[in-house]
C-alpha positions as CSV (number, residue, x, y, z in Angstrom):
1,X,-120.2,29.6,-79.3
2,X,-117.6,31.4,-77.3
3,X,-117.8,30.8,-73.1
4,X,-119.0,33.8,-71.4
5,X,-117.1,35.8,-68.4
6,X,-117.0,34.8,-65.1
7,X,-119.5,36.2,-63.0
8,X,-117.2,37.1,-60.4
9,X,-115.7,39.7,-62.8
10,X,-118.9,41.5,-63.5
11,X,-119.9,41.5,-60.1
12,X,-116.8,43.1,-58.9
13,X,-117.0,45.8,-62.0
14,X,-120.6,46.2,-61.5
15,X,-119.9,47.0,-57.5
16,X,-116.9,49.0,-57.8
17,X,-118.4,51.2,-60.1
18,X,-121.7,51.4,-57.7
19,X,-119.0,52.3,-54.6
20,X,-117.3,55.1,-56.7
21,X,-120.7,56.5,-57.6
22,X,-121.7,56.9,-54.0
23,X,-117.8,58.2,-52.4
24,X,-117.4,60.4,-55.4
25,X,-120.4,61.2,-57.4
26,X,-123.0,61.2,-54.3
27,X,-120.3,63.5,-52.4
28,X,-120.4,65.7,-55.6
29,X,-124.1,66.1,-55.7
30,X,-124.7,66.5,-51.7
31,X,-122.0,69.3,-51.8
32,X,-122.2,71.2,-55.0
33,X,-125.9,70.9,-55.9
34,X,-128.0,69.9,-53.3
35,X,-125.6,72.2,-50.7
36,X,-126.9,69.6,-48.0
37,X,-126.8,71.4,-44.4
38,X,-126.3,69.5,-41.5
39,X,-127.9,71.7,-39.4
40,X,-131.0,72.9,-41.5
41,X,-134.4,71.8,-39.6
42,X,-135.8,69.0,-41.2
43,X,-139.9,68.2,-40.8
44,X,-138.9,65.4,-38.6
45,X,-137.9,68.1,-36.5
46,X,-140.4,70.5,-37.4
47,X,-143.7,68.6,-37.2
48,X,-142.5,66.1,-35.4
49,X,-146.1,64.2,-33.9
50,X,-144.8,60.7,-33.1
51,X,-146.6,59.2,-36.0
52,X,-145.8,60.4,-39.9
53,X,-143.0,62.7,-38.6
54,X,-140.2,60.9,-36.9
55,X,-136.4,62.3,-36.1
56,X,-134.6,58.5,-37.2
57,X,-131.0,57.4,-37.0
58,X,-129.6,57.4,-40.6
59,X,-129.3,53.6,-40.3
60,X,-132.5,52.8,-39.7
61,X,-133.9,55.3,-41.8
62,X,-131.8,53.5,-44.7
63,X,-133.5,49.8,-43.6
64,X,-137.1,51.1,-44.0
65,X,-136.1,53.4,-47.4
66,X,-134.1,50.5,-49.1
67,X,-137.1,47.5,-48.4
68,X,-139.6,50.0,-49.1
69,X,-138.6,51.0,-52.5
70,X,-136.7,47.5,-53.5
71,X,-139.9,45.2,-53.7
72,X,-139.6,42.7,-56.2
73,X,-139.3,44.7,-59.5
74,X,-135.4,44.9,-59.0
75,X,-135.5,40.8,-59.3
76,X,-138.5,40.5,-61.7
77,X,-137.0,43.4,-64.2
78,X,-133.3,42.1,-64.3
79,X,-135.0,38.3,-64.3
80,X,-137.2,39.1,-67.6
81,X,-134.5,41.6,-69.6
82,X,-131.5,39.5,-69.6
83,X,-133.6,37.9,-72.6
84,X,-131.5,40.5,-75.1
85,X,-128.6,39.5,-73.3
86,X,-126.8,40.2,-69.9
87,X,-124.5,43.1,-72.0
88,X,-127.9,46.0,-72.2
89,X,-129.0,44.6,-68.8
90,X,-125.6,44.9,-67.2
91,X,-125.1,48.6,-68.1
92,X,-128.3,49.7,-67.7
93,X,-128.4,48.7,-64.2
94,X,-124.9,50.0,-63.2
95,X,-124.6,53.1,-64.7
96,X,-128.4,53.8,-64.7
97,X,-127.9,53.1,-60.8
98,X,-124.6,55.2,-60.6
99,X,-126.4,58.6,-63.1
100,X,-130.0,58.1,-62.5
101,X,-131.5,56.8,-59.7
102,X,-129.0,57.9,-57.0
103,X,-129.6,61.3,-58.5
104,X,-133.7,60.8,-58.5
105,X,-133.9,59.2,-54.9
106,X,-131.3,61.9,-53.0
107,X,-133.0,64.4,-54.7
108,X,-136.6,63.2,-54.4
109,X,-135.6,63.3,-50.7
110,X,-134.2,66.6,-50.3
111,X,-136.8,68.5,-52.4
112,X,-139.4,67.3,-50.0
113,X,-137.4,67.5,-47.0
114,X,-136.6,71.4,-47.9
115,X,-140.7,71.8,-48.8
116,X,-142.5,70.3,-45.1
117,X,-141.9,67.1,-46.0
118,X,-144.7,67.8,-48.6
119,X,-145.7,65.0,-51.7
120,X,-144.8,65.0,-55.5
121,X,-148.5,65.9,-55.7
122,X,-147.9,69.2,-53.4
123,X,-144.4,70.0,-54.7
124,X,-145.6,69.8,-58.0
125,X,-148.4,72.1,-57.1
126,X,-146.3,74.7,-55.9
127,X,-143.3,74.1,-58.6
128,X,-145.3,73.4,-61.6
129,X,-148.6,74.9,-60.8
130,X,-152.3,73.8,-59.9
131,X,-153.2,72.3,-63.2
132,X,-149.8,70.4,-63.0
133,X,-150.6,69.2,-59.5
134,X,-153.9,68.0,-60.0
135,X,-152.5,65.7,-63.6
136,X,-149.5,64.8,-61.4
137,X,-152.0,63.1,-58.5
138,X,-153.3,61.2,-61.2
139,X,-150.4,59.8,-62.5
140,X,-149.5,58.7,-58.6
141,X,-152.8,57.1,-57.6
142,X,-152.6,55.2,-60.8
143,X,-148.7,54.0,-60.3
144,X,-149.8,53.0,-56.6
145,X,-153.1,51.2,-57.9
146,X,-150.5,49.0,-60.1
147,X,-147.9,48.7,-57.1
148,X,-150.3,47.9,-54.3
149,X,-152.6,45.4,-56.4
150,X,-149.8,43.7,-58.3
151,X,-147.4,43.2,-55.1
152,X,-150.3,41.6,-53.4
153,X,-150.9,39.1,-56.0
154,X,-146.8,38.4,-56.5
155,X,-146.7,37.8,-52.9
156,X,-149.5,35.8,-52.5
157,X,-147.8,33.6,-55.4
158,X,-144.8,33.9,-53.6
159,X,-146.9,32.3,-50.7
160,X,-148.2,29.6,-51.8
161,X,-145.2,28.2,-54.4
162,X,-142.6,28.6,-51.5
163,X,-144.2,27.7,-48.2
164,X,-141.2,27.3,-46.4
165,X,-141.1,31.4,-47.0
166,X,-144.2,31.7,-44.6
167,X,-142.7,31.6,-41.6
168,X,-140.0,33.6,-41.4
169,X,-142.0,36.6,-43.7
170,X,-145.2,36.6,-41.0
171,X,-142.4,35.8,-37.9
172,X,-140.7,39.3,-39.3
173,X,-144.0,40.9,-38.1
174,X,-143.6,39.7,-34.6
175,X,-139.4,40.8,-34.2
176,X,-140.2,43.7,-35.9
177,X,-142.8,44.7,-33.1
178,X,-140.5,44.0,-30.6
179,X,-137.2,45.6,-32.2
180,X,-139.7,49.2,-32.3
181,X,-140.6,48.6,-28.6
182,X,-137.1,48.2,-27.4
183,X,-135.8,51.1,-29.7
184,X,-138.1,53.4,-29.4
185,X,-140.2,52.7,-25.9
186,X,-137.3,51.1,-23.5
187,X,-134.1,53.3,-25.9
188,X,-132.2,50.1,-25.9
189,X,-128.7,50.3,-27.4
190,X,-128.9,50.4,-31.1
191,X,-126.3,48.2,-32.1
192,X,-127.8,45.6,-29.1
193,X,-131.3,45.6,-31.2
194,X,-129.9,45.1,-34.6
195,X,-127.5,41.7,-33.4
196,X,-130.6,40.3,-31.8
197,X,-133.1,41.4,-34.1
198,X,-131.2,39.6,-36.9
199,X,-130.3,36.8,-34.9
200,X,-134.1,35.9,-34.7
201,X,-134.4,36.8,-38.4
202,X,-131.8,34.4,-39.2
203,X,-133.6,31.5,-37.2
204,X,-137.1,32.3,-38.4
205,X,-135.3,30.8,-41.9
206,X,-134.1,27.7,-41.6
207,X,-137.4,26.9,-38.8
208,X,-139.7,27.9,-41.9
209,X,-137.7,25.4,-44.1
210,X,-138.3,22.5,-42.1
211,X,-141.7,23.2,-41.2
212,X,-143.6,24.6,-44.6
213,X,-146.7,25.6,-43.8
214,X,-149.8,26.8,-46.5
215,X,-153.5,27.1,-46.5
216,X,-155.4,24.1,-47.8
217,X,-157.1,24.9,-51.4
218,X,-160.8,25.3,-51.5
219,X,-161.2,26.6,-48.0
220,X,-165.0,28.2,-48.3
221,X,-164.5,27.2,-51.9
222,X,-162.0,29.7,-52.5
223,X,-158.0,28.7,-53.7
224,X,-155.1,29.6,-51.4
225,X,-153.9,32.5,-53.2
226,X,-157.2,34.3,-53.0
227,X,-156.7,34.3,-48.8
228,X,-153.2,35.5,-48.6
229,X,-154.4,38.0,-50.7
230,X,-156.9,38.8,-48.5
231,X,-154.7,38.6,-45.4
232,X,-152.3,40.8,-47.1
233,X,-154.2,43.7,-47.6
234,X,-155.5,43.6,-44.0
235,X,-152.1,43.8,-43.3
236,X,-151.1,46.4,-45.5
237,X,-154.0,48.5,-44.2
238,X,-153.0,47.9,-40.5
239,X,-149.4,48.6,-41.2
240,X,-150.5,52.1,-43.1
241,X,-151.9,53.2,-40.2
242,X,-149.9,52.5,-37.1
243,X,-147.5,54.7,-36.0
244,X,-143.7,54.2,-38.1
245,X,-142.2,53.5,-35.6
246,X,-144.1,50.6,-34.1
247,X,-143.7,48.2,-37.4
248,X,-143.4,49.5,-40.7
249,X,-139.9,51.4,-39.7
250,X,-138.3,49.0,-37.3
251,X,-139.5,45.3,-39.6
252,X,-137.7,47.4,-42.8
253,X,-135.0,48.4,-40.9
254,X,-133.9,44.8,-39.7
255,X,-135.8,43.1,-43.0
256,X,-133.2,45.5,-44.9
257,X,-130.2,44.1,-42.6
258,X,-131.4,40.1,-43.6
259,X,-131.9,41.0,-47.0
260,X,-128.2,42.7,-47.2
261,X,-126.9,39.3,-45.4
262,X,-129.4,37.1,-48.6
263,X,-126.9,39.8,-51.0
264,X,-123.9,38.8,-48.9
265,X,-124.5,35.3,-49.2
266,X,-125.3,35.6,-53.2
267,X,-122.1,37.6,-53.8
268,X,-120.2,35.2,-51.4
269,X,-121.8,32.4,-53.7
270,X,-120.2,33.8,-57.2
271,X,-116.4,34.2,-55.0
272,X,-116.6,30.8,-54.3
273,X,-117.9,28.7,-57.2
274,X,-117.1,31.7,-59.8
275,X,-119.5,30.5,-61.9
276,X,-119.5,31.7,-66.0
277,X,-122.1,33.1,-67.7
278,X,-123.6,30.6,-69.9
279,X,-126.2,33.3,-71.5
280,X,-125.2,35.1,-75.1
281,X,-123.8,39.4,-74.4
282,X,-126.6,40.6,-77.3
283,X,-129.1,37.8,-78.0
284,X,-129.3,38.2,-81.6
285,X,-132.0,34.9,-81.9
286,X,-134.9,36.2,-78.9
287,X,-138.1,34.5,-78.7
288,X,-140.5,35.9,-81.7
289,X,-142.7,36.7,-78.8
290,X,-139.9,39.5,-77.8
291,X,-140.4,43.3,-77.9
292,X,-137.5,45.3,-79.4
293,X,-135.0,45.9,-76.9
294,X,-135.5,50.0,-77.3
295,X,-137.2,51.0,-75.6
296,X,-138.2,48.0,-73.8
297,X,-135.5,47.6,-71.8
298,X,-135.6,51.1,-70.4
299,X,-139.0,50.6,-68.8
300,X,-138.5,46.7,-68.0
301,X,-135.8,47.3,-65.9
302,X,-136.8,50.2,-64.1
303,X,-136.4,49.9,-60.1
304,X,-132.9,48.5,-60.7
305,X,-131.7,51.5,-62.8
306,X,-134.5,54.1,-61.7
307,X,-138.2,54.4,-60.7
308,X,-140.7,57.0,-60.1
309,X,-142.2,54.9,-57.2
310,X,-138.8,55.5,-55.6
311,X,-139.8,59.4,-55.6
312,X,-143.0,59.0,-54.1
313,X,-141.4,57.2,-51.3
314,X,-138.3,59.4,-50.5
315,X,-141.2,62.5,-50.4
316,X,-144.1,60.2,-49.0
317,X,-142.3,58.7,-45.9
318,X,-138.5,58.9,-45.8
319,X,-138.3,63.1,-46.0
320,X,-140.4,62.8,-43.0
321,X,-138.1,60.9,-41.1
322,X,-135.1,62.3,-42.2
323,X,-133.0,63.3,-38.8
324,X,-130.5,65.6,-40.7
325,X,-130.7,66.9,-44.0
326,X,-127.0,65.7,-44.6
327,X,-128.5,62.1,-44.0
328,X,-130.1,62.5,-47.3
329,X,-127.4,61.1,-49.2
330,X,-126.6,58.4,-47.0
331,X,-130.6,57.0,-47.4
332,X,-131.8,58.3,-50.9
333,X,-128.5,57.7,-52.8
334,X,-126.9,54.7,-51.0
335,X,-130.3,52.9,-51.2
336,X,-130.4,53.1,-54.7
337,X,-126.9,51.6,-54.9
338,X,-128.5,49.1,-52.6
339,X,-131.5,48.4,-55.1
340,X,-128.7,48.7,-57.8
341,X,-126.6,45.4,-56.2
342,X,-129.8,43.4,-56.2
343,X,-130.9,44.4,-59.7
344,X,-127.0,42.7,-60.7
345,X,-127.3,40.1,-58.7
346,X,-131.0,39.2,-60.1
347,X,-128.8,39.7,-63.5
348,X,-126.0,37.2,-62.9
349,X,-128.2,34.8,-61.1
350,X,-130.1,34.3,-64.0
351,X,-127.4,34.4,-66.7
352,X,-125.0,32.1,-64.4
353,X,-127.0,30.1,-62.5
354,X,-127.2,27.5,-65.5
355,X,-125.0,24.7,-66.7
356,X,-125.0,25.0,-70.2
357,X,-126.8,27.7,-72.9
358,X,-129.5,25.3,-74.0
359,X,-130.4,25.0,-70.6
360,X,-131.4,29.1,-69.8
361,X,-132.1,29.3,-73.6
362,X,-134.7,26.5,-73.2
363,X,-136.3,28.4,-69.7
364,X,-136.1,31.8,-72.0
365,X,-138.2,30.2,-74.7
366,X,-140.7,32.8,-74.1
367,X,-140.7,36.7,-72.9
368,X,-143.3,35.8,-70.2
369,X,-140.9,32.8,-68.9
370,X,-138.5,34.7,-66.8
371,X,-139.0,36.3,-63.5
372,X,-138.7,35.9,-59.5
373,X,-139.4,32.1,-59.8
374,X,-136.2,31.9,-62.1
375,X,-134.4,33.8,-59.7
376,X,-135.1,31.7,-57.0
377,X,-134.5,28.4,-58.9
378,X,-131.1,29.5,-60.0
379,X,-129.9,31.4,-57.5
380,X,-131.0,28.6,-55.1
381,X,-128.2,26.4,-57.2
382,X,-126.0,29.3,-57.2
383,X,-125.7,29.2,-53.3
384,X,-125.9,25.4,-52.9
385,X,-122.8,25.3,-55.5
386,X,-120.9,28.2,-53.7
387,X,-121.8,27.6,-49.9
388,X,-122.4,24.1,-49.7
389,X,-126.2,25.3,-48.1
390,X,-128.4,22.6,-49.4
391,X,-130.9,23.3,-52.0
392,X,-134.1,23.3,-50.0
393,X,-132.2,25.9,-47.7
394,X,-130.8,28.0,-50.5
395,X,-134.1,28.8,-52.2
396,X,-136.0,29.0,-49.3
397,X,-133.6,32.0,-48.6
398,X,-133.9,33.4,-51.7
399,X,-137.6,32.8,-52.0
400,X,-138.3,34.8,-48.2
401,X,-135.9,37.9,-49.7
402,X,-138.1,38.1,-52.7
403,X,-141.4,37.7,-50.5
404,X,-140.1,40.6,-48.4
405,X,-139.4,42.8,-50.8
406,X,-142.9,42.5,-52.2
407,X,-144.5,42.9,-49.3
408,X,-142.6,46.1,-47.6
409,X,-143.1,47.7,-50.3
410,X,-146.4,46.5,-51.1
411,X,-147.5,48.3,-46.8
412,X,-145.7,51.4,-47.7
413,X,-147.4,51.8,-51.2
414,X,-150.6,51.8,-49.3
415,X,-149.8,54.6,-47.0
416,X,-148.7,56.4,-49.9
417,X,-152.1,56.0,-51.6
418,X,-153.9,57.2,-49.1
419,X,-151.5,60.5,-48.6
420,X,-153.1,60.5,-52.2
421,X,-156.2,59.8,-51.6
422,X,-156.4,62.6,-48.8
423,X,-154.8,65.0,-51.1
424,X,-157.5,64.4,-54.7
425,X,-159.6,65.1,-51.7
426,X,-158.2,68.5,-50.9
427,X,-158.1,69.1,-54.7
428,X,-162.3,69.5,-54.2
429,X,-162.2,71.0,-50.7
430,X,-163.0,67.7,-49.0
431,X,-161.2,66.7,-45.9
432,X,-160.4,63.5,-46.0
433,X,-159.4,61.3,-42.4
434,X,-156.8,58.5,-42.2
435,X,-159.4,55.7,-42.0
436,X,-161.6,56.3,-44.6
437,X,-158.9,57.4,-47.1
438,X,-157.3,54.0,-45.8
439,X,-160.3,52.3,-46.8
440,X,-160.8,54.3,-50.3
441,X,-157.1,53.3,-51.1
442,X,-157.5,49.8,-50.0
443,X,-161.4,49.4,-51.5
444,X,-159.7,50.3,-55.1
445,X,-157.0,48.5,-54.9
446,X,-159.0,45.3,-53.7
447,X,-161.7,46.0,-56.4
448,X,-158.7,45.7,-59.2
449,X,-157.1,42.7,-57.8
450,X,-160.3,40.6,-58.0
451,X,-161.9,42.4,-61.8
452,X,-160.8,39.1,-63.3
453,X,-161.6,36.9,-60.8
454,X,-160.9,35.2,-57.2
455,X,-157.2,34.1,-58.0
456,X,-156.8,37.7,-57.9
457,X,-155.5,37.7,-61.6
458,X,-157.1,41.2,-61.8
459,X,-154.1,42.4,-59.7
460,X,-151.6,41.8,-63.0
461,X,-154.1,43.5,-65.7
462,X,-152.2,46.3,-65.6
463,X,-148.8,45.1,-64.9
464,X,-148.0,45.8,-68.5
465,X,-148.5,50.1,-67.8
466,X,-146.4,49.3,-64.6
467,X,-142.8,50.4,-66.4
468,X,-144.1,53.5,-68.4
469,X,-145.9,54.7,-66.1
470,X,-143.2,54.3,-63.7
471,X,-140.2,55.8,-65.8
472,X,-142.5,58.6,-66.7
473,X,-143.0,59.4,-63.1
474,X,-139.3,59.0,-62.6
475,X,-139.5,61.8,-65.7
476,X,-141.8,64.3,-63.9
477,X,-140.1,63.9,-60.4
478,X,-136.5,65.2,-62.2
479,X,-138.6,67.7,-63.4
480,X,-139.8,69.9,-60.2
481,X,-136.3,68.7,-58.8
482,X,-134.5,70.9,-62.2
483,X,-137.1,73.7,-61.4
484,X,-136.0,74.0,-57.8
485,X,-132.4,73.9,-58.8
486,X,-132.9,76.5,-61.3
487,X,-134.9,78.3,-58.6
488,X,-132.1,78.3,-56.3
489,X,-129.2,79.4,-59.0
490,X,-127.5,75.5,-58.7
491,X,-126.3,73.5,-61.2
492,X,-129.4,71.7,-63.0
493,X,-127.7,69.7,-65.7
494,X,-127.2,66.3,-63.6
495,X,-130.9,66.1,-62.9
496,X,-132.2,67.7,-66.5
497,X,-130.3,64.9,-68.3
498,X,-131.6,61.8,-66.9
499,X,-134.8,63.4,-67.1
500,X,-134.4,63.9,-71.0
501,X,-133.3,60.7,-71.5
502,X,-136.3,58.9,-69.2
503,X,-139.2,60.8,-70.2
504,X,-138.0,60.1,-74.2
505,X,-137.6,56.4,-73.3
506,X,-140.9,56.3,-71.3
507,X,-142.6,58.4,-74.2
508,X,-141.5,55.7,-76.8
509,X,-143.0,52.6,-75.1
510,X,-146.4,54.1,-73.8
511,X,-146.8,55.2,-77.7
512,X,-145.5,51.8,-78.7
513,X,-148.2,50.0,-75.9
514,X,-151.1,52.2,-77.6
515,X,-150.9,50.7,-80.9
516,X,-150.6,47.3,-78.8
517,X,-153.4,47.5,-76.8
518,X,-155.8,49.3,-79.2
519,X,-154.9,46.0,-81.9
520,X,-155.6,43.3,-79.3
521,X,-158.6,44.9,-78.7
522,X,-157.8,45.3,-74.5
523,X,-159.9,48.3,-74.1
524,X,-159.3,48.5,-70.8
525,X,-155.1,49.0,-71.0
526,X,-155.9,51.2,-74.1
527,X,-158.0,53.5,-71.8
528,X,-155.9,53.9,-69.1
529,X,-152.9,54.5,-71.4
530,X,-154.4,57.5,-73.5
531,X,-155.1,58.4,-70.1
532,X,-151.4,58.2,-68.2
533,X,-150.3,59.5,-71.9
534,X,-151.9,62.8,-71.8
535,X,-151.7,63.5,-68.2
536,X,-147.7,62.9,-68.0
537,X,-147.9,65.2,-71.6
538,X,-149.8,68.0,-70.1
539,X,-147.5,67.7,-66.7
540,X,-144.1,67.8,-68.6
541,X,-145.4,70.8,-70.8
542,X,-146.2,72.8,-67.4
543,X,-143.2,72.0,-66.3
544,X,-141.2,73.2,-69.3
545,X,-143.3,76.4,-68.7
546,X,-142.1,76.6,-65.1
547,X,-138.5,76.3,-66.3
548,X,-138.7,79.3,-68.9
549,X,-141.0,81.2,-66.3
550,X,-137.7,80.0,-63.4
551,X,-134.7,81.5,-66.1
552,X,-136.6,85.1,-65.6
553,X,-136.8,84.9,-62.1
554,X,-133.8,86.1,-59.4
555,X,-133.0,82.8,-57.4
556,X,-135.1,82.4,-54.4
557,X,-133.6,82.6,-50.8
558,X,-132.5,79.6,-48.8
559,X,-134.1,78.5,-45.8
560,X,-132.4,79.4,-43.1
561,X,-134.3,77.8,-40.1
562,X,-131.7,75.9,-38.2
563,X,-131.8,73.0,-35.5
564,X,-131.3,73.8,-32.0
565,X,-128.8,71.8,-29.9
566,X,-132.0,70.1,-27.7
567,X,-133.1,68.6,-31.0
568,X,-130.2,67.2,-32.5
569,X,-130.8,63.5,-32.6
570,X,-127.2,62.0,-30.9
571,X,-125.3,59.7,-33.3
572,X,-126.9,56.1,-33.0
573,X,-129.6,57.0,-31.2
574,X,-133.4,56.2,-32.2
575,X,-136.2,58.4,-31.1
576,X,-139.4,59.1,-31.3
């Protein structure tokens, strides 16, 4: 069989068509369709309260988008698709990066950020109509149930397979407290915080390598997994409902800056040993367990290329924080480039870290075999070959970027459930508070994770609705973004094509998963399929409506409501 490329090669293609995406393509959309305004009054500004709504430097506004919205699906994905071959994965992931999700995310962002900072769930209320809202909040809750419970359980796996990751993902917690304090409290000099924050970052690593610590199986008869579970979601609820800026922003701001270096390092790894790709271009003999490749691949890789979690995130938190509107491409586009580089690295890792073919073909023997834990194995290699780092080091590296991921975006996904939860209420005139929509969104979530028992298997029943249900959010979030272009007289084409192209995609598999689920007999997928399935239908049809209603209608005015001088945030400068 022929030798494959070098892996250097593709990761210099697969970056330098990333970069021209954001100077040229992101520069086209902030200045021709989005008409970005630097000095438009952002909700930061507007309803600022210290809490939700925080004015945030562009940089650390970034650190807290890109963790949030990364997680682990941009490893797992990538990890699990290069099964057809690394050819599909590779140019799904660029150019889905480059046309898709840099469009989705910036735009996500801005449609909130011109709308009070309000939810999909409210946009699509007031873009699609009530009916549209109401099926668009289900779609949401359902995506975050999956998020929230499934991220816990990864963790916790995560956890208790790598317990040299421990340390330095629970000492994050503690330099993430005091990296808010000192920006935000005592307005300590930005670039002062982010050398010492990472400094301690870096030495949490190599101190968690050489002392591995894990809970002892069977504590009150229960296995180690189910208490980091439990741990976890204390956590996440804690996290929810603090402030921003006293963990969640700071830890993803700083976590975002180590997990850039763990890139750094991974990149650095492929310049040195230039390793080749030992896996097949098209895998023409895949595992008979293997679904076909369309439209599989589409949803399997789908933070990576684009994701609909990444909407509810840009409109949930990030348009709330967002200092000036012009920042928008900075955070929403350039973090998807961000997510982008780590889906190909997750790609090249696991199609170069390998000797020889037999050896990944005999790992890919199945469709369930690859995922984080092959990343981590090979990539481990991959580092110890390129840097000299020993082994132990180099996947205990890997292994903490991977735990972080999961668990950023696992905290934000919970304060994004209950903005959902508080919303459903308002659907049936019930005011929901913080806490007990905290507790609602927590309770379910919890609930699912144990429904097949205390490992917390329950938390992956649903995994397999995780990439429809994801892309056809990604679907219906282009979808209010093309009504309010069309609203506004701009140029709708760049958002109504990926949109065409995700929702038929999306469509396909969640058809294809009925017939699956209904002829294995798992009642329980089947249900909540036909359910997702009719809810995204009736959405998309209202908001084809909207858009015939939109081409009658004379384009809306702009909002004109400016910043004044005492609220623009100076350049590097955090605030509350």
């Amino acid at each position: 069989m022929n030798e494959g490329p070098n892996a250097l090669l593709l990761a210099v293609i697969g970056v330098a068509i990333m970069l021209a995406g954001y100077f040229l393509y992101s520069k086209y959309l902030s200045k021709k369709v989005f008409k970005l305004n630097a000095e438009f009054k952002t909700p930061a500004h507007a309803f600022n309260d210290g809490t939700d709504y925080v004015p945030t430097n562009k940089f650390v506004l970034w650190g807290h988008h890109f963790t949030s919205v990364a997680g682990a699906a941009p490893i797992v994905g990538p990890a699990i698709a290069v099964i057809w071959g690394w050819l599909p994965a590779f140019l799904w992931v660029v150019f889905g990066t480059v046309l898709f999700a840099g469009m989705h995310d910036l735009g996500s962002v801005w449609a909130s950020a011109r709308n009070k900072g309000q939810s999909l769930g409210s946009l699509s209320g007031r873009y699609i109509g009530p009916r549209g809202r109401n099926l668009f909040l289900v779609v949401i809750f359902f995506l975050l149930m999956m998020v929230i419970a499934a991220f816990a359980t990864i963790t916790a796996d995560l956890l208790v397979a790598s317990p040299t990751a421990v340390i330095p993902t629970w000492g994050a917690l503690i330099v993430a407290v005091f990296v808010g304090q000192a920006m935000y409290r005592y307005n300590w000099n930005l670039p002062i915080v982010t050398v010492v924050g990472v400094a301690a970052l870096c030495v949490l690593v190599p101190l968690g390598d050489r002392f591995p610590l894990a809970i002892p199986e069977g504590v009150l008869g229960l296995p180690a997994t189910t208490w980091w579970i439990i741990i976890l979601f204390v956590y996440g609820a804690v996290a929810s409902l603090l402030p921003v800026w006293v963990l969640m922003q700071p830890r993803d701001y700083i976590n975002g800056l180590q997990l850039f270096i763990g890139l750094g390092l991974l990149y650095a790894s492929f310049v040195i040993a230039t390793p080749t790709v030992v896996a097949p271009a098209i895998n023409n003999s895949v595992p008979a367990d293997t679904p076909s490749l369309m439209p599989l691949l589409f949803v399997t890789i789908a933070c990576g290329a684009i994701s609909g979690f990444h909407g509810t995130v840009s409109s949930g938190t990030t348009a709330k924080q967002i200092d000036r509107e012009t920042d928008g491409r900075f955070v929403g586009y350039f973090g998807a480039v961000g997510e982008g580089l780590l889906a190909l690295g997750a790609i090249l890792v696991t199609t170069a870290g390998f000797r020889t073919l037999a050896e990944w073909e005999e790992i890919y023997s199945s469709f369930e075999n690859g995922g984080v834990e092959v990343f981590v194995q090979a990539g481990g290699t991959l580092v110890n070959q390129g840097l000299g780092l020993p082994e132990s080091l180099s996947a205990t590296i890997l292994a903490t970027m991977a735990v972080l991921f999961a668990a950023t975006t696992m905290d934000t996904a919970v304060r994004l459930q209950r903005y959902v939860v508080q919303e459903i209420g308002e659907v049936f005139n019930l005011k929901i508070g913080m806490y007990t929509a905290t507790a609602i969104a927590v309770g379910v979530c919890i609930a699912l994770t144990f429904s097949a028992g205390a490992d917390g298997s329950g938390g992956v029943l649903i995994w397999p609705l995780f990439g429809t249900t994801n892309q056809l959010l990604a679907a219906l979030t282009l979808g209010i973004v093309v009504v309010m272009l069309m609203r506004k007289g701009r140029p709708f084409l760049p958002a109504l094509i990926p949109m065409v192209f995700v929702l038929f995609v999306s469509m396909f598999a969640l058809i294809l998963q009925v017939g699956q689920f209904y002829n294995e007999g798992n009642w329980l997928l089947f249900g909540l399929d036909i359910i997702i399935l009719v809810a995204a239908v009736w959405v998309m049809l209202e908001a084809i409506l909207a858009m015939v209603r939109t081409k009658k209608l004379d384009p809306e005015p702009e909002d004109e409501q400016l910043l004044t001088e005492d609220e623009k945030l100076p350049v590097g400068t955090p605030r509350r």
